[in-house]
N, C-alpha and C positions, 0 to 999 in steps of 0.2 A: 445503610450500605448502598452505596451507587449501583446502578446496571449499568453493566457494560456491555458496550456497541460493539461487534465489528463492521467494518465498512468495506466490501470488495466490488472488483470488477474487472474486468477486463478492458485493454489500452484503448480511449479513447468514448468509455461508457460515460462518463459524469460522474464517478465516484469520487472527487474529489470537492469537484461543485457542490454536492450535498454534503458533504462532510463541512467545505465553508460556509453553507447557509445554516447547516444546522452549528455551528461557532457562533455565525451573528443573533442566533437563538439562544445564547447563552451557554451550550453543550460545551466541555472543555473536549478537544480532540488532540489526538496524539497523530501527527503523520510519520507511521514507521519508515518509511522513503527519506522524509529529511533527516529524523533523527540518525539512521542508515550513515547518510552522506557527511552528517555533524561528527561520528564517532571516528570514520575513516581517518579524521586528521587530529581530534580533539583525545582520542584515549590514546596514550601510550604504551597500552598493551598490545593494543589491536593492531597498530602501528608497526611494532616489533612482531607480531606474529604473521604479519602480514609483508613483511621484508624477509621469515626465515620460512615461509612456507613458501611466497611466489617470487622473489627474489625484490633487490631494492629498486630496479627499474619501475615495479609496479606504481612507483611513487614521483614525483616530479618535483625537480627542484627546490622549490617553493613547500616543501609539506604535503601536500593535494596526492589524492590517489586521480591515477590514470585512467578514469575512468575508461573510456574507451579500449586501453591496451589490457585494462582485467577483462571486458567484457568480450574483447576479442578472444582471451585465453580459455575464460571457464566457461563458456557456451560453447565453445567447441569440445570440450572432455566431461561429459555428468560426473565423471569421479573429481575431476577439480573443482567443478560449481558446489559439489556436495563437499567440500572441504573449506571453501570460500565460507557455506552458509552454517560451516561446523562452527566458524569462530565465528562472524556476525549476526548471527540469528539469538542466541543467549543474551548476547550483550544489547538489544534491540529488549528484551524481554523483558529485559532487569528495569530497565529505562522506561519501560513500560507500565510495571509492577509501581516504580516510585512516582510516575505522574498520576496513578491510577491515589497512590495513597496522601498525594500531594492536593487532590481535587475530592477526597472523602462528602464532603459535604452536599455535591451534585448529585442531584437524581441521576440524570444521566453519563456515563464517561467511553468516550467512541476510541476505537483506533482503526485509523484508516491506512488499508496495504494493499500493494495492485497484488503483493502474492499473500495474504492469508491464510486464503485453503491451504498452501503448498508448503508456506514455513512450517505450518503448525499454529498459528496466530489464533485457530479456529475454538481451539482447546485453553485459549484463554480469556473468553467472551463469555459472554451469557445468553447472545445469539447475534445472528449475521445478517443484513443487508445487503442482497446482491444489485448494483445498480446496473443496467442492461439498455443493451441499444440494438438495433439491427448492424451486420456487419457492415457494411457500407459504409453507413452514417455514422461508427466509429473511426473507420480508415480516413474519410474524410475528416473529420474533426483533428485526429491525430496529424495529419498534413496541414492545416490551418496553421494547427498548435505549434510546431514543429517543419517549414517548409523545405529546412535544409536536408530532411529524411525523406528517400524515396518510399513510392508506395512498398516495395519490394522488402525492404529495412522494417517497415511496420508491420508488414504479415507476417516474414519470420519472427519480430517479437511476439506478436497475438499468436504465432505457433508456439510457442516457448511457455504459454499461459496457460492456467483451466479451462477449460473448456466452458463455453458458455451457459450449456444443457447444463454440465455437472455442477458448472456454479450455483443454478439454479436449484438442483437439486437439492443441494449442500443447505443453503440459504434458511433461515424462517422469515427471515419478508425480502420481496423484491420490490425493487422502482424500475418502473418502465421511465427512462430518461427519454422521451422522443421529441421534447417539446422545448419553452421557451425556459430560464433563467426561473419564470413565474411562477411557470408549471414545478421547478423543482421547489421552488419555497412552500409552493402547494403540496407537495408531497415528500417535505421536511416536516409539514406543522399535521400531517395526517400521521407520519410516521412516529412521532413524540406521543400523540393520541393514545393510539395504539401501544407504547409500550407504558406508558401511564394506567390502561388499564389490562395489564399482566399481572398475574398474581404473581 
């Protein structure tokens, strides 16, 4: 039976970084964000429930969800984000469950979610990874990544996130991300150690 990773952070930590190095280690990873973005257009139920819950404009000609015109609605009302995440948080899950039983054979099987803690993702791990950075050197990163986003657009998402502390708390292992590309392959192949030897 595989152990299963979770992989969290806060915007702009390197939790995705490590999530790819530990891939090119051979880890199968699941990233709940794309698969998220893959169902919006790919399930036709989500599709349909997603046209009779926020209306068809949420949708754009072409198929594609808007992304910006939901993110503009359900962040402004927590009873709409929490309706939003009624219908795509299960279906994320399921998708999860089947790559989880499609990769049986790995030691390892990760899924990597900027919201973990918050969906619930937490409760379906064996334990959590909080990857962390100083705030700064996140907001930076995330402006790199990202130039056409003011700094202003990036704090209220990292306001919108776990708390760093709580992340931390939440966590059984942290990576302090402050360093080079290197440093996190250094502390992908520390982190594999480690759960190699967990009973």
């Amino acid at each position: 039976m595989s152990f299963l990773l979770g992989i969290a952070g806060g915007l702009g930590s390197g939790k995705t970084a490590l999530a790819r190095t530990l891939e090119r280690r051979g880890v199968p990873v699941f990233f709940a964000d794309d698969e998220a973005k893959r169902l919006y257009t790919a399930d036709p139920s989500l599709h349909a429930a997603i046209v009779e819950t926020f209306g068809p404009e949420m949708y754009r000609p072409d198929g594609s969800l808007d992304r910006a015109r939901m993110a503009a609605h359900v962040f402004a009302d927590p009873a709409e984000l929490a309706r939003l995440n009624a219908l795509i948080h299960p279906r994320v899950f399921a998708r999860w469950k089947a790559f989880v039983a499609e990769h049986a054979a790995a030691p390892v099987v990760a899924h990597e979610s900027a919201i973990l803690f918050e969906s619930g993702g937490d409760a379906h791990v064996d334990a959590v990874v909080w990857v962390d950075a100083p705030r700064e050197m996140r907001i930076a990163r995330a402006l790199e990544r990202d130039p056409h986003l003011s700094r202003e657009h990036i704090e209220a998402r990292m306001a919108r996130q776990i708390d760093a502390a709580e992340g931390r708390r939440r966590a059984d292992f942290v990576v302090e991300n402050t360093g080079t590309l290197a440093d996190v392959d250094v502390a992908a192949e520390r982190l594999l150690a480690q759960l190699a030897s967990t009973p």
